[in-house]
MARSETI-817980 format. One line per 8 residues: number of its first residue (from 1); their letters; for each residue x negated, y, z of N, C-alpha, C. Coordinates in nm, 3 decimals, m for minus. Layout:
! MARSETI-817980
NUM = A = X/Y/Z/X/Y/Z/X/Y/Z  ... $
! end
This chain:
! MARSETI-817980
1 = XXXXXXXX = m0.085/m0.119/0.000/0.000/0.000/0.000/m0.089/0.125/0.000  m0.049/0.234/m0.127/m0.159/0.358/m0.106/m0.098/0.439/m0.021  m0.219/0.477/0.053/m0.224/0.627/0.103/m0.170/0.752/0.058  0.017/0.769/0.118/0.049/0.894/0.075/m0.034/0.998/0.097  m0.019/1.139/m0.005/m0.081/1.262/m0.002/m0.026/1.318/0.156  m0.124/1.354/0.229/m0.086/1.416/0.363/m0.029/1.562/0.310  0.047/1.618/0.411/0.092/1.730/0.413/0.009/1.882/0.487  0.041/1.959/0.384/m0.054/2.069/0.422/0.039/2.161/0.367 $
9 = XXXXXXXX = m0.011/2.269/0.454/0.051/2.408/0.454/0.011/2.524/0.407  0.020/2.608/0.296/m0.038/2.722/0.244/m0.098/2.827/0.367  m0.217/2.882/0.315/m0.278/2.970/0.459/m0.181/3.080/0.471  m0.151/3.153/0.410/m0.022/3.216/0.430/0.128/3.202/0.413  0.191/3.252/0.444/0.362/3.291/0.407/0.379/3.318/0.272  0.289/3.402/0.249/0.327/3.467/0.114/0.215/3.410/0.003  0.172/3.315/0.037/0.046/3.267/m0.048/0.087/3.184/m0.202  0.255/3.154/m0.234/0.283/3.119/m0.298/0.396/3.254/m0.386 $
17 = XXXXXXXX = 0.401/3.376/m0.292/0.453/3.502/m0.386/0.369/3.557/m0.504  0.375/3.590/m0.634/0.326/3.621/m0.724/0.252/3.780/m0.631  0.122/3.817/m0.632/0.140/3.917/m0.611/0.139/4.080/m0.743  0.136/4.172/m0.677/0.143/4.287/m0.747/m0.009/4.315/m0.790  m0.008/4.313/m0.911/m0.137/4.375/m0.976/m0.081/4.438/m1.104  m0.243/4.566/m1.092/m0.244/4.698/m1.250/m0.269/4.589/m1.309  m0.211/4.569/m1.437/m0.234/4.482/m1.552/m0.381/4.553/m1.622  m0.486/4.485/m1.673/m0.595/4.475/m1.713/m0.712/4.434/m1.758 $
25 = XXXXXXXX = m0.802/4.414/m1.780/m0.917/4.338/m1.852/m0.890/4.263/m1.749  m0.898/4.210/m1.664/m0.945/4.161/m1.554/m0.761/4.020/m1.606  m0.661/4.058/m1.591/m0.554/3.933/m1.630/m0.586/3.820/m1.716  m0.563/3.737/m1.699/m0.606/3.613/m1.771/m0.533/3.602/m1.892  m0.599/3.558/m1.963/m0.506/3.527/m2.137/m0.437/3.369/m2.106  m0.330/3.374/m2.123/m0.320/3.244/m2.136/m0.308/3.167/m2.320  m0.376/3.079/m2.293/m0.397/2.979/m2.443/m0.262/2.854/m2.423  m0.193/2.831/m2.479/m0.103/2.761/m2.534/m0.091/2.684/m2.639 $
33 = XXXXXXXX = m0.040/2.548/m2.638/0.002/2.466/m2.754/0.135/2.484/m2.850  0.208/2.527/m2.766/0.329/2.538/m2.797/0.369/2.593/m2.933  0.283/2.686/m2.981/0.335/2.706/m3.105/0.231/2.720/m3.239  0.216/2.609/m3.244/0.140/2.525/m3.370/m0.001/2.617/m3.410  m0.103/2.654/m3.293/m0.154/2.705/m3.317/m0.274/2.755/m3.488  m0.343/2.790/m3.499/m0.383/2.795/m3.642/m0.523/2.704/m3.601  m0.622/2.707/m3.702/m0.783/2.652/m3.689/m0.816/2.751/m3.585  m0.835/2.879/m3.626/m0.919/2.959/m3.527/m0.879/2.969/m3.391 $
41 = XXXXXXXX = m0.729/2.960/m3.366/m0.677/2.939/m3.256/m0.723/2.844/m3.185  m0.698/2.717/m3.231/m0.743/2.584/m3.154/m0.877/2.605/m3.086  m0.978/2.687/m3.162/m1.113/2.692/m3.126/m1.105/2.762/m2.995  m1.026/2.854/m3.045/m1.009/2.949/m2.872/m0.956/2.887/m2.770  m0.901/2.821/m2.778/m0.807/2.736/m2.697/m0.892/2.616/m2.657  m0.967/2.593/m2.744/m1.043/2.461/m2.672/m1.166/2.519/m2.595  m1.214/2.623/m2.628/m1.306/2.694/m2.561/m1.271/2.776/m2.409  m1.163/2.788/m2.423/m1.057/2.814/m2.267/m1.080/2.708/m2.215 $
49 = XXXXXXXX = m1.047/2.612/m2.230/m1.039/2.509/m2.143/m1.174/2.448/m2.113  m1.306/2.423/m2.158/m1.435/2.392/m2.164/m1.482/2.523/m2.030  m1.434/2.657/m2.050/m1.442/2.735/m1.948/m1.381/2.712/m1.779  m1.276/2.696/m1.806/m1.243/2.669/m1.697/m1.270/2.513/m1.661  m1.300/2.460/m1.730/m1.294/2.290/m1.653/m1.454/2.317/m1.621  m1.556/2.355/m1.709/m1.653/2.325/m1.688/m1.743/2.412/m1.630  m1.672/2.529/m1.648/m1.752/2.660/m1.595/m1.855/2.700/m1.667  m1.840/2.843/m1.677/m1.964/2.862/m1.795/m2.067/2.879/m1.786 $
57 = XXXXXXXX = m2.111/2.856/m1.606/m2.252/2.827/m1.582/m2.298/2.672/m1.619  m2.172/2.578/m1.698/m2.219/2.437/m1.705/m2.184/2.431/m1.851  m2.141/2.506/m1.885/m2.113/2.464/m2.082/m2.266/2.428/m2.137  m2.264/2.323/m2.216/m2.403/2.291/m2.273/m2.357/2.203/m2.386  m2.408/2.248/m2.516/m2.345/2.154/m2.674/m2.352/2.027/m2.662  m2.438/1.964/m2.571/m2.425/1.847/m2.547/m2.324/1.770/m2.544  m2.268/1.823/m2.418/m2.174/1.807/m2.327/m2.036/1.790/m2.437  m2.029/1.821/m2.530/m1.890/1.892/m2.577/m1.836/1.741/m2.590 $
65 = XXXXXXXX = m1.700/1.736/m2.549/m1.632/1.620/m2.603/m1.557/1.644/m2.759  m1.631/1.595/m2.847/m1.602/1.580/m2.992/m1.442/1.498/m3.002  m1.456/1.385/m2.944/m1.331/1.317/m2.981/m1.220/1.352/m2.924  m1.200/1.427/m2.822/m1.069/1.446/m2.782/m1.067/1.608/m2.847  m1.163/1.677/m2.860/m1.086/1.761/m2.959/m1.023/1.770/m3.081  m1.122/1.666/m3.173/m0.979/1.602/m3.260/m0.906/1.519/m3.255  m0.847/1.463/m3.115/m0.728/1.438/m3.121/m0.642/1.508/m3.070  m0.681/1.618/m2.993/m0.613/1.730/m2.964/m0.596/1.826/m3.067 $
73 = XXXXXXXX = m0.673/1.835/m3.149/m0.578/1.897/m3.307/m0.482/1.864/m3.365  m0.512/1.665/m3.351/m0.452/1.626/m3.476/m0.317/1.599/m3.390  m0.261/1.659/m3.259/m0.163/1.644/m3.217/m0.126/1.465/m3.146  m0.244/1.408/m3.110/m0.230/1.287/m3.032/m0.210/1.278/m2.930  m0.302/1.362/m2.857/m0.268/1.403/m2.708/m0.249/1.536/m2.683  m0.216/1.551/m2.569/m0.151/1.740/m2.546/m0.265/1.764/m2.447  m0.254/1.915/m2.446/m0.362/2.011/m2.378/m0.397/1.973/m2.221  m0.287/1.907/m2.168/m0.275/1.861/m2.033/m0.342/1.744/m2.060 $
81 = XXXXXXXX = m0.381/1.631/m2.133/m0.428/1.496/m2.167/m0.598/1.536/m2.181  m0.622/1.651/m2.275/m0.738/1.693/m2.311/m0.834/1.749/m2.157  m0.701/1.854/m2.095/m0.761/1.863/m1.955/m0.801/1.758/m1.895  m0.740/1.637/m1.878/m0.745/1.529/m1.815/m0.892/1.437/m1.845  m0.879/1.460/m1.987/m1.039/1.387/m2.071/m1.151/1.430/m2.014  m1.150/1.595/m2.016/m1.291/1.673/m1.891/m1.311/1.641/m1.816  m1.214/1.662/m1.718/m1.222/1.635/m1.555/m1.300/1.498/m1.575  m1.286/1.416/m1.627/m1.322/1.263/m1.599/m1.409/1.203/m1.651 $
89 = XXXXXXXX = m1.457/1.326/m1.791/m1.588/1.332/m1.891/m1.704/1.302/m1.752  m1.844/1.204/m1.868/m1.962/1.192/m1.826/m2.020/1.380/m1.735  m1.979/1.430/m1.834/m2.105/1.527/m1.772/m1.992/1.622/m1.665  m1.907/1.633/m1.658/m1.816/1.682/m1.530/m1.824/1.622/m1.421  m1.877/1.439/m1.447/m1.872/1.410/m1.288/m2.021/1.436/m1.263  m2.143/1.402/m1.340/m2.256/1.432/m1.323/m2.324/1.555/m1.265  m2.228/1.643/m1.342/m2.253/1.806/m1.250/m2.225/1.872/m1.137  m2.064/1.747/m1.116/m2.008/1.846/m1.004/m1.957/1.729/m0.942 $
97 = XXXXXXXX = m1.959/1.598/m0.939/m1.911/1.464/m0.833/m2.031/1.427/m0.739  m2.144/1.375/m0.863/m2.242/1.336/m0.839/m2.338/1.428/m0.736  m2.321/1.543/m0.757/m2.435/1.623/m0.639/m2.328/1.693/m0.580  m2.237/1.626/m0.497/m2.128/1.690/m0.388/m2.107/1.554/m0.322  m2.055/1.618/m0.214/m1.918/1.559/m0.123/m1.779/1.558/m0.178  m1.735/1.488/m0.133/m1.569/1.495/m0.182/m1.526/1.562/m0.107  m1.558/1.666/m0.026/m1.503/1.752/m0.001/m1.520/1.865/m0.034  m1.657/1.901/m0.106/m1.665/1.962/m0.216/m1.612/1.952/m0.329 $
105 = XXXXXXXX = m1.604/1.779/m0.393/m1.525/1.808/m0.532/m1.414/1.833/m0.560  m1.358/1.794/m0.415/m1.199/1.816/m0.416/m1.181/1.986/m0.405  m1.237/2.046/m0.339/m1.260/2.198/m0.385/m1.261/2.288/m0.493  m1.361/2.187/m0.594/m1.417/2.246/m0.716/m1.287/2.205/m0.805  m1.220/2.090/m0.809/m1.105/2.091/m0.872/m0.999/2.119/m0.871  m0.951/2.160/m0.714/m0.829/2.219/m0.700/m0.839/2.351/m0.730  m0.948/2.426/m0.773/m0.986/2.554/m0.852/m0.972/2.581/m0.991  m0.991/2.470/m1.035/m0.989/2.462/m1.175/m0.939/2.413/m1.278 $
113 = XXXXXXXX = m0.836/2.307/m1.182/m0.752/2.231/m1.241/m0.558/2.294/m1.175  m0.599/2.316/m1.057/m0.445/2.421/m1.040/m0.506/2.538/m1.048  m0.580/2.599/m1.057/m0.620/2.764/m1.113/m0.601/2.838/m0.933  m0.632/2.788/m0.835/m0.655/2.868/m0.724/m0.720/2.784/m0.621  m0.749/2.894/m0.501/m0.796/2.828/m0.422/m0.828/2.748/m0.287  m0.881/2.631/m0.233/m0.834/2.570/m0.142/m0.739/2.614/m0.048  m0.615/2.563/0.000/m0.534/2.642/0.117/m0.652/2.590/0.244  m0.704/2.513/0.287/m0.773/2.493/0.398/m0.834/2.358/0.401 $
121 = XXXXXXXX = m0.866/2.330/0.539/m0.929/2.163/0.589/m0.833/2.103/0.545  m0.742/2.100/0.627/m0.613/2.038/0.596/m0.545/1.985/0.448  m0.592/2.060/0.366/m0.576/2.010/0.246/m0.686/1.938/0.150  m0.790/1.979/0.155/m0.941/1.931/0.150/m0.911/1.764/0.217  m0.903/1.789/0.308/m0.907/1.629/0.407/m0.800/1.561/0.335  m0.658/1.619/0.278/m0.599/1.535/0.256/m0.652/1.440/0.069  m0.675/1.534/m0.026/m0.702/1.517/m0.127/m0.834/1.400/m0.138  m0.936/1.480/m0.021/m1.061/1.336/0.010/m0.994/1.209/0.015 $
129 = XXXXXXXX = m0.860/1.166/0.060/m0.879/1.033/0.138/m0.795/0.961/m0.018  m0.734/1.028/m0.111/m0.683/1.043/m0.241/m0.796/0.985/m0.303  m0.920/1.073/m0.334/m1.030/0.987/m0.380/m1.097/0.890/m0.327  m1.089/0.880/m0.226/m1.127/0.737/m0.128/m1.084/0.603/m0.145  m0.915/0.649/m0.185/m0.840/0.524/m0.218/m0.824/0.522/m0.339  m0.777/0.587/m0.404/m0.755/0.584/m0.586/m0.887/0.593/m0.686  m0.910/0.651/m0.599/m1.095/0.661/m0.719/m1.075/0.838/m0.776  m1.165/0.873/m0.882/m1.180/0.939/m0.953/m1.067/0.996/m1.003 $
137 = XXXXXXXX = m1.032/0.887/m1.124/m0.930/0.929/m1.206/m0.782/0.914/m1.163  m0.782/0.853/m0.999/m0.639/0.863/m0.945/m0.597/0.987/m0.893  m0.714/1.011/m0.847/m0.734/1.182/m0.799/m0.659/1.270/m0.875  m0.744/1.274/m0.991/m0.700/1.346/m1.137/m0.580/1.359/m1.192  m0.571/1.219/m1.168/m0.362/1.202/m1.238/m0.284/1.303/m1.148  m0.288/1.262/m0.993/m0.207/1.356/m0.823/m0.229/1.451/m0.914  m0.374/1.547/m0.908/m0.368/1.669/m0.948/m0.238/1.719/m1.100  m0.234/1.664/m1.206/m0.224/1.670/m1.285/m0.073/1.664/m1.286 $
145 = XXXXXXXX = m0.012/1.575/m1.213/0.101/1.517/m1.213/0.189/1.553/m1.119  0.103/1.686/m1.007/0.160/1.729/m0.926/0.276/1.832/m0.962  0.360/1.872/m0.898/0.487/1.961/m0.950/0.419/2.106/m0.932  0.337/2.168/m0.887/0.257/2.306/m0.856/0.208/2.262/m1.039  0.143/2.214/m1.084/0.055/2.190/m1.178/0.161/2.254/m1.330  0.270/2.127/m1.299/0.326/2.141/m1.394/0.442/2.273/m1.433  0.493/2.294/m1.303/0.546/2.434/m1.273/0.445/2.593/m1.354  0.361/2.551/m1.320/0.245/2.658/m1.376/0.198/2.635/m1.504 $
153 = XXXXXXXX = 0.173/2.509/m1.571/0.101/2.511/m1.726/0.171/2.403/m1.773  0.265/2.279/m1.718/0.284/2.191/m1.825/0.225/2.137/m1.901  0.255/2.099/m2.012/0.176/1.996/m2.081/0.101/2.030/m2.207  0.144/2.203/m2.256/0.087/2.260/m2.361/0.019/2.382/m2.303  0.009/2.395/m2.224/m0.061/2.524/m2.127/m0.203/2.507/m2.077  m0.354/2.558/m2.116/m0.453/2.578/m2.039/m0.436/2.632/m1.925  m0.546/2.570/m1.824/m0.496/2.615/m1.704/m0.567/2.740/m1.681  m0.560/2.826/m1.620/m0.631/2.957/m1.564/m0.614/2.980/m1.403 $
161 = XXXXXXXX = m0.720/3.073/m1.392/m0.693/3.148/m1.244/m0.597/3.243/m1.228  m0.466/3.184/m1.125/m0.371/3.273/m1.096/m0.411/3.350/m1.021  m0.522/3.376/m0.910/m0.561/3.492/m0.873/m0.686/3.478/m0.929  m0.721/3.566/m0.984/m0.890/3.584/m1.101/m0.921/3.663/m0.939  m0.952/3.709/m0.861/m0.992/3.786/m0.846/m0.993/3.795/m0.698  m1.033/3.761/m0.595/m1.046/3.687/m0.495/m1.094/3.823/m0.367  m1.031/3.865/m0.274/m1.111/3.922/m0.156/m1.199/3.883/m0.042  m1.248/3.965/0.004/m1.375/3.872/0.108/m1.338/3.978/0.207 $
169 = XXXXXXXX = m1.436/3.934/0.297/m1.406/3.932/0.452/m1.511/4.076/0.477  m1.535/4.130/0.399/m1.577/4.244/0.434/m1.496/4.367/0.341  m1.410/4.338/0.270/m1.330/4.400/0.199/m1.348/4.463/0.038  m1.466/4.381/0.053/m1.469/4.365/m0.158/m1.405/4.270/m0.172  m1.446/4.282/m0.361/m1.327/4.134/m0.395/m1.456/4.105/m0.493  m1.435/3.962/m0.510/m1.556/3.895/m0.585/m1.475/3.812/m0.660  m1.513/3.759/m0.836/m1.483/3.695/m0.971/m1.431/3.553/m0.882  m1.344/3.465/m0.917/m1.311/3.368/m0.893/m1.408/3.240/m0.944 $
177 = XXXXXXXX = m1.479/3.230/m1.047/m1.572/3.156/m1.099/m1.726/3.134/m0.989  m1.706/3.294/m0.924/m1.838/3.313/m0.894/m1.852/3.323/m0.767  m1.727/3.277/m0.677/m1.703/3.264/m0.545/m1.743/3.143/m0.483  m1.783/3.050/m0.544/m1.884/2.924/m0.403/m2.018/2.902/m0.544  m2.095/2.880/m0.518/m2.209/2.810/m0.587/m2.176/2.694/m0.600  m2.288/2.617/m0.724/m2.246/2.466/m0.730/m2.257/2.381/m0.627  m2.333/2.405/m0.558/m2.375/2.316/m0.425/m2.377/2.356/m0.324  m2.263/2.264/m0.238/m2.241/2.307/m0.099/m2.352/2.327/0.019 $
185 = XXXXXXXX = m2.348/2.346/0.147/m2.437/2.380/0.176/m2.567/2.246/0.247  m2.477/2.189/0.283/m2.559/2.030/0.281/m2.643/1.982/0.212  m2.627/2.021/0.066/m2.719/1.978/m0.054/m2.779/2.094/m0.073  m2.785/2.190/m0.025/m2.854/2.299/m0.074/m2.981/2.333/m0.001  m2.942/2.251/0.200/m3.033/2.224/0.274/m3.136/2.086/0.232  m3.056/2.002/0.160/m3.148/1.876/0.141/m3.209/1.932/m0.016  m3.214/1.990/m0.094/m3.289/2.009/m0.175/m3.380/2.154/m0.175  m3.382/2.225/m0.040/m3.473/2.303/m0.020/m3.487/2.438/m0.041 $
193 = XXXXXXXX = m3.341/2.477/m0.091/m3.321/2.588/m0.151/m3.247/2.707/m0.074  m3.229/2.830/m0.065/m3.318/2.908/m0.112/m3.450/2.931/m0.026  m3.552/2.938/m0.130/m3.685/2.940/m0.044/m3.720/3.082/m0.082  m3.802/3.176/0.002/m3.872/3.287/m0.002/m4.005/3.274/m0.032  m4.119/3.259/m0.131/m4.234/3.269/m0.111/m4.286/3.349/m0.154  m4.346/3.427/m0.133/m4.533/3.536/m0.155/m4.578/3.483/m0.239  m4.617/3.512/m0.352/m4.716/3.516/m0.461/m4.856/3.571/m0.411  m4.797/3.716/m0.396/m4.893/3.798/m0.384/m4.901/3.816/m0.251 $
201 = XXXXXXXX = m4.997/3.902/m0.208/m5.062/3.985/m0.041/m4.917/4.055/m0.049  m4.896/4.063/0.061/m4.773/4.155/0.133/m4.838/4.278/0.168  m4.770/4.416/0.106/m4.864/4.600/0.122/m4.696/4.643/0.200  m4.766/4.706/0.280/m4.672/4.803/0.344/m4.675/4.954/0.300  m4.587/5.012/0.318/m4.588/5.125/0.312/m4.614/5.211/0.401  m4.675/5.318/0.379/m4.755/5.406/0.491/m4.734/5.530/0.446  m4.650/5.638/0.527/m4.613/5.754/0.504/m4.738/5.832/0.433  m4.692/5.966/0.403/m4.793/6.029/0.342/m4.927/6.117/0.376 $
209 = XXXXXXXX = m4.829/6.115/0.508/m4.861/6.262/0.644/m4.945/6.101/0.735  m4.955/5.999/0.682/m5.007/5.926/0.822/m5.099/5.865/0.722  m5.180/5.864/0.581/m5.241/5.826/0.519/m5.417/5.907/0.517  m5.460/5.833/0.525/m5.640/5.858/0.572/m5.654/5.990/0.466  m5.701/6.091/0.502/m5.801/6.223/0.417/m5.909/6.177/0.335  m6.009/6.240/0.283/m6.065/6.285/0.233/m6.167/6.295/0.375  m6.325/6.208/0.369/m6.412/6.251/0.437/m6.371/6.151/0.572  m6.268/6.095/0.559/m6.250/5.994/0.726/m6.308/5.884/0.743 $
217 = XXXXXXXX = m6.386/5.874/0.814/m6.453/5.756/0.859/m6.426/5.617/0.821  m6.267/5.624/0.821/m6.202/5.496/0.802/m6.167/5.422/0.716  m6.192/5.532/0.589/m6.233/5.486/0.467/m6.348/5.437/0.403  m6.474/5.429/0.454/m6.587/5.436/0.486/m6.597/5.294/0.540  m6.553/5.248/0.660/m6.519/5.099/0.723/m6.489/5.012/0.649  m6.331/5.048/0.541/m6.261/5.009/0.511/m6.311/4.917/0.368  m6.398/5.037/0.284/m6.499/4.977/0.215/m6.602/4.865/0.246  m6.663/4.927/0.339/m6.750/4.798/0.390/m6.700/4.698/0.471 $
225 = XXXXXXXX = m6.596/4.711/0.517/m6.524/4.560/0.480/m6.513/4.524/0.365  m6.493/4.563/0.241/m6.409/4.526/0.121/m6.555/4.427/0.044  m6.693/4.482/0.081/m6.785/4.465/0.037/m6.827/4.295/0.077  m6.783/4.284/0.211/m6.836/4.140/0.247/m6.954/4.143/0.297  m7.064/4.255/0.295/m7.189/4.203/0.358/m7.165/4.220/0.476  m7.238/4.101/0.503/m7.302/4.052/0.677/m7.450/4.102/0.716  m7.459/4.180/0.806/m7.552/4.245/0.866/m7.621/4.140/0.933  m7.777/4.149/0.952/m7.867/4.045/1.007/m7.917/4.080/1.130 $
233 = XXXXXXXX = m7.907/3.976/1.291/m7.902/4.016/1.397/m8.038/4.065/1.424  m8.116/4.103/1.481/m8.245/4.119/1.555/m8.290/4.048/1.650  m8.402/3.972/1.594/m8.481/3.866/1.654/m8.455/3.901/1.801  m8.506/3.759/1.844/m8.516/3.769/2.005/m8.616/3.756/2.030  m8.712/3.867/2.148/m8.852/3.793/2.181/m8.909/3.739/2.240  m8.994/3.676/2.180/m9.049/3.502/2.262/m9.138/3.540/2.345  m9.074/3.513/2.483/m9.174/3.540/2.592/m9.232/3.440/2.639  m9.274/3.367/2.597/m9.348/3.266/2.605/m9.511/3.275/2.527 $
241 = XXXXXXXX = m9.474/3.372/2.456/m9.598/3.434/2.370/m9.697/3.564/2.440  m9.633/3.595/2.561/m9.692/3.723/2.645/m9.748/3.660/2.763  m9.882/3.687/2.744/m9.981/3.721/2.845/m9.961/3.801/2.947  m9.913/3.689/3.105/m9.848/3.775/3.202/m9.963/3.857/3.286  m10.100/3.804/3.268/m10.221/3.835/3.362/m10.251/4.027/3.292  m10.202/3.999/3.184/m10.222/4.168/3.101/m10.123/4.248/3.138  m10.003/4.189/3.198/m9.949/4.311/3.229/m9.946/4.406/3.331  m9.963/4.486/3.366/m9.998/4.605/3.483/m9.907/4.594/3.594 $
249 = XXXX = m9.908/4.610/3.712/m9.793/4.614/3.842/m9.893/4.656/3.908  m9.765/4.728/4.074/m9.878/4.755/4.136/m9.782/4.694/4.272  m9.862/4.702/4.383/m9.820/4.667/4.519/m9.705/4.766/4.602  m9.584/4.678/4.634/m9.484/4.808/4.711/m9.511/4.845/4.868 $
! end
């Protein structure tokens, strides 16, 4: 018997209200099947979706799946099937299964496959135990097959970010693409990253009014340090070589 999807709760009240935004560069295009797109269209449309599934810090010609885009031309499978082909493509799990947690990937896909982002633990935890028991591509189907999913893009609809545009906790707002890095922070500690290193000598800065003259001694030092010579000590003398009967004293 599988493991029903646990229940989880949006972080807010209003987290499922459309909100109010100036319409602008910044709104998402949406790409559609629905109406028999042309050649050049399809291209756009398949290139939407390569964006959002794969992110365009991971697009690489390699990568491209050739065959499901022509069968997604030739009208075999629908845009929701083609989504489905990515997610589960060689180089999607390689990039983003393979160097995560499932509680990371379940992250990275509920971003990109419902177009927003995690409501919490609570939902994270529930989706993990989804891939635990179903695998991969059982995962994929839930997502896909969920009523949020289909409510929003259906079966001829690329998916996009319903909020593009994300606020932070200090009161900017940062790109939705560009809001977690690929690697959580676990893997980011086991592969060593980010490191700080010096190339070069570290120079400080030294005011202008506190910088050596003209004629100061300390420039003078400073050189002969720079020079390296070592000064030679002055012998010690061997008293063992002095004739004590020659030397003069007198009686106190």
């Amino acid at each position: 018997m599988a493991i029903p999807l646990l229940e989880y709760k949006p972080i807010t009240q209003n987290s499922r209200v459309v909100g109010y935004e100036v319409p602008g560069d910044d709104q998402p295009i949406i790409y559609s099947a629905e109406l028999l797109p042309s050649e050049s269209e399809w291209d756009e449309l398949i290139w939407a979706a390569y964006r959002q599934i794969y992110s365009e810090h991971q697009i690489l010609k390699s990568d491209r799946q050739i065959f499901l885009e022509s069968q997604l031309k030739d009208g075999q499978i629908t845009v929701r099937d083609f989504i489905r082909g990515l997610v589960i493509s060689a180089p999607f799990r390689r990039n983003n299964y393979e160097t995560n947690s499932n509680y990371r990937f379940v992250e990275l896909c509920v971003q990109r496959v419902l177009g927003r982002d995690i409501y919490g633990e609570r939902e994270k935890l529930a989706w993990s135990i989804i891939i635990a028991t179903k695998g991969i591509e059982g995962f994929i189907d839930e997502l896909l097959d969920s009523e949020e999913y289909l409510d929003n893009f259906g079966f001829e609809t690329v998916p996009y970010q319903r909020r593009r545009v994300l606020p932070q906790r200090d009161g900017g707002e940062t790109p939705f693409n560009l809001k977690t890095p690929r690697y959580e922070f676990y893997y980011r500690s086991i592969l060593g990253f980010p490191q700080v290193i010096y190339q070069n000598q570290i120079r400080r800065f030294t005011p202008q009014e506190k910088q050596a003259q003209a004629g100061d001694p300390s420039l003078y030092l400073n050189l002969a340090r720079s020079l390296g010579v070592q000064g030679t000590a002055a012998p010690k003398p061997n008293l063992g070589s002095i004739n004590l009967s020659m030397v003069p004293y007198r009686k106190v």
